[in-house]
N, C-alpha and C positions, 0 to 999 in steps of 0.2 A: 209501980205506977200503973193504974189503970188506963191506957193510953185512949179506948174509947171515952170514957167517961169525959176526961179532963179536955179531950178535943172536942166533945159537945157543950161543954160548958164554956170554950174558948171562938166556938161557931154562934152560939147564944150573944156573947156577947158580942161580935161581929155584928150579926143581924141587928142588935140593940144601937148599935153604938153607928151605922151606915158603910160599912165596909163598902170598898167598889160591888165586890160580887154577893151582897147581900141586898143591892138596890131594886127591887122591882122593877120591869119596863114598864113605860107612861103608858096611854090609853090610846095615841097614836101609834103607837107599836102593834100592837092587839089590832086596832080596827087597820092597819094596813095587810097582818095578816092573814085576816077574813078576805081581803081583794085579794087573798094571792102572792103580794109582796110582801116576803121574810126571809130571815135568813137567821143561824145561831150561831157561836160560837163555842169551839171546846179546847180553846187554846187563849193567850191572852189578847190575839189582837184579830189573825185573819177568821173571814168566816168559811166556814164550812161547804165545800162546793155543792153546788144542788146538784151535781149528778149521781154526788153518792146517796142521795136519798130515794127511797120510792114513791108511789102517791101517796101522800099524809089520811086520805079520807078515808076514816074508817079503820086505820090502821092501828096496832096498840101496842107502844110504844110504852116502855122502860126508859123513865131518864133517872139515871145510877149516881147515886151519892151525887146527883146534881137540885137540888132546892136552891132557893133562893126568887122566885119570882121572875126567872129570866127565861131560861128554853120553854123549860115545861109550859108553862101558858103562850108562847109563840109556838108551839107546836099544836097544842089543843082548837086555839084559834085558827090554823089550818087544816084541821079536820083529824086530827090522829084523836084518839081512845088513850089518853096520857095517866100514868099512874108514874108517879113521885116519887122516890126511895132514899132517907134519907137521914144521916145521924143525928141534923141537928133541929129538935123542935121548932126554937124561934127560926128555921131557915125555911119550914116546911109551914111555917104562916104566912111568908110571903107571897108562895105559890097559891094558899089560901084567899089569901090580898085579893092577889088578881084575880081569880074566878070568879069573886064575892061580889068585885067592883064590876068585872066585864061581861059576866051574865057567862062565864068558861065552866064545863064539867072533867073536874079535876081528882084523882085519888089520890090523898098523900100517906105516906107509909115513913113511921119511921124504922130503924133497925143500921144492922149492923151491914157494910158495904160486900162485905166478904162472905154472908148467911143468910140466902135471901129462900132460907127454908120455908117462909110464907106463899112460898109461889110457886107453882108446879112444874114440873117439864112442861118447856114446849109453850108457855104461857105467854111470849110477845115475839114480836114480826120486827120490831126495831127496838134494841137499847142503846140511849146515846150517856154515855159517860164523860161529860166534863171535866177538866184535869182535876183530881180529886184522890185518885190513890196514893199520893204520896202524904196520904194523912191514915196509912194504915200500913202495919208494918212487914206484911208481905202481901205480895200484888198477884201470886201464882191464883189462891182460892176466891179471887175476886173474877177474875179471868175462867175459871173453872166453873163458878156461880152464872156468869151471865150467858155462857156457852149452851148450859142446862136452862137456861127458864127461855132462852131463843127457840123459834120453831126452824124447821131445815130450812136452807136457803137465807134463812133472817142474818141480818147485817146489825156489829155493833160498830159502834161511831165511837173512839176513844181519843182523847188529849191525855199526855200525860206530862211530867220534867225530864227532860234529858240530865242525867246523872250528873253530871258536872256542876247544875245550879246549886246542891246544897253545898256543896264540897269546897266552896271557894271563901274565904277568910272575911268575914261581914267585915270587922272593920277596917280592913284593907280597902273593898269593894266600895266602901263611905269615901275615901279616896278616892276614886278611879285606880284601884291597882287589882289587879285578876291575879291572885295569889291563891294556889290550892292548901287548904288547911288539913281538911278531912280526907281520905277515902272513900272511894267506891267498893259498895253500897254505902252510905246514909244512914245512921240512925238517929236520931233527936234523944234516943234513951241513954246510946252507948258509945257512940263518936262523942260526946259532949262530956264537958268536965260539968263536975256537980255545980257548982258555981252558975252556969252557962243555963244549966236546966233550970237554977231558981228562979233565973232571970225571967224566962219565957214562962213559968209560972206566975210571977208577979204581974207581968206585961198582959196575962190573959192569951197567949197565941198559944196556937196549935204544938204538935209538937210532930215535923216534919219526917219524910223517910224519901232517902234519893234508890233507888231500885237501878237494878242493872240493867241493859239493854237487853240482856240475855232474859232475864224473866219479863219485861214492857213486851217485848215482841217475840221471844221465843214460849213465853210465856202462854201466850194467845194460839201459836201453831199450835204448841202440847195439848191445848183443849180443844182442841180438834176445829179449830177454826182455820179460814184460806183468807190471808193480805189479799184484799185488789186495788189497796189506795195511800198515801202517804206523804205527808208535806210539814214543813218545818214552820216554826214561829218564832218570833221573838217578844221581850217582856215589857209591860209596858211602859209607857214613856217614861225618861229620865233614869230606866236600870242600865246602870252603869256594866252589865255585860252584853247588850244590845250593840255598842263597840268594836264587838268581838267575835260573837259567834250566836245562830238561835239557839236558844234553851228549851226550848219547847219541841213537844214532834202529837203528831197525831195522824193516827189508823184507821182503816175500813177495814173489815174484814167479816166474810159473807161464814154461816154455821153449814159446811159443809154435808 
């Protein structure tokens, strides 16, 4: 199985079909973040505190396997140098959307999350990563990628899943019952029965990977990054493990 392929084919039709995070932000979004008021998200519900950010103006910012029409152009309309990086075409027209519609100057790129060989050392002051790597099946050279195109000092902003969300029994969880099925790590290729994988072919979805704590965050120190930020979330409304515990977690951390 081609794992990129079949997950841009399965983002494709997300963005075709209105997924939550394939929605473009309206045009009051944009012009509020011209006055200054904005704010994004890289988890599924809280935003992002502005102190981890720096001044936006001018500044040129990486948002990593994040398209869809949502940070990227709130970021641009705040003043950053935004350049897009992203698997899925139809996801990086969105982000096209909004430029086209808001008068924003936007780069979109597509490629691989993990090979971001188009871009040089040292090439942006902020990457922000929306939860997004658990659609590739190790998180290490993603972390290793965004480390390298950072200049010193530069901060990546990351959301990612806390290990536990794939792992737990869907149709259990259709229930309200939190029953562990799988192991930690995750994989959508090899945790799963053949059966399980047609399905998620049929359905057109992704094909997911739950990553260890040890690679989400140790992962980030080996690349020579420094934690200075971290706060948890939870999914949204009506998931049945919101209940119980956040599944979500998301990082700062500055390229030493």
């Amino acid at each position: 199985m081609d794992t990129r392929s079949h997950n841009r084919a399965a983002w494709d039709h997300a963005a075709a079909t209105g997924n939550h995070w394939t929605v473009p932000v309206p045009r009051e979004v944009i012009a509020a973040a011209r006055e200054g008021s904005w704010s994004i998200i890289l988890t599924p519900r809280k935003p992002v505190p502005r102190t981890w950010f720096p001044a936006l103006e001018g500044l040129d910012v990486l948002c990593l396997a994040g398209a869809g029409g949502q940070q990227g152009p709130i970021l641009a309309a705040a003043g950053a140098q935004v350049t897009v990086f992203d698997n899925s075409p139809g996801q990086l027209a969105q982000d096209r959307l909004v430029a086209d519609r808001d008068g924003l100057t936007i780069t979109t790129v597509e490629g691989d999350m993990a090979n971001l060989a188009c871009f040089e050392d040292g090439s942006f002051d902020l990457v922000v990563h929306p939860c997004s790597n658990c659609f590739v099946e190790s998180v290490r050279p993603v972390w290793r990628e965004a480390s390298r195109v950072l200049r010193r000092g530069g901060a990546l902003l990351a959301g990612f899943c806390q290990p536990i969300l794939l792992c737990l029994d869907p149709e259990l969880e259709d229930r309200g019952i939190m029953q562990m099925k799988y192991a930690v790590p995750y994989s959508g290729l090899t945790s799963t029965t053949e059966e399980e994988r047609r399905r998620l072919v049929e359905k057109n979805e992704p094909f997911t990977f739950g990553h260890t704590l040890e690679d989400q965050i140790g992962g980030q120190l080996d690349a020579g990054l420094v934690l200075t930020g971290f706060y948890e979330d939870i999914h949204l409304e009506g998931a049945k493990p919101n209940d119980w515990m956040p599944t979500f977690g998301a990082t700062r951390a500055i390229k030493s």
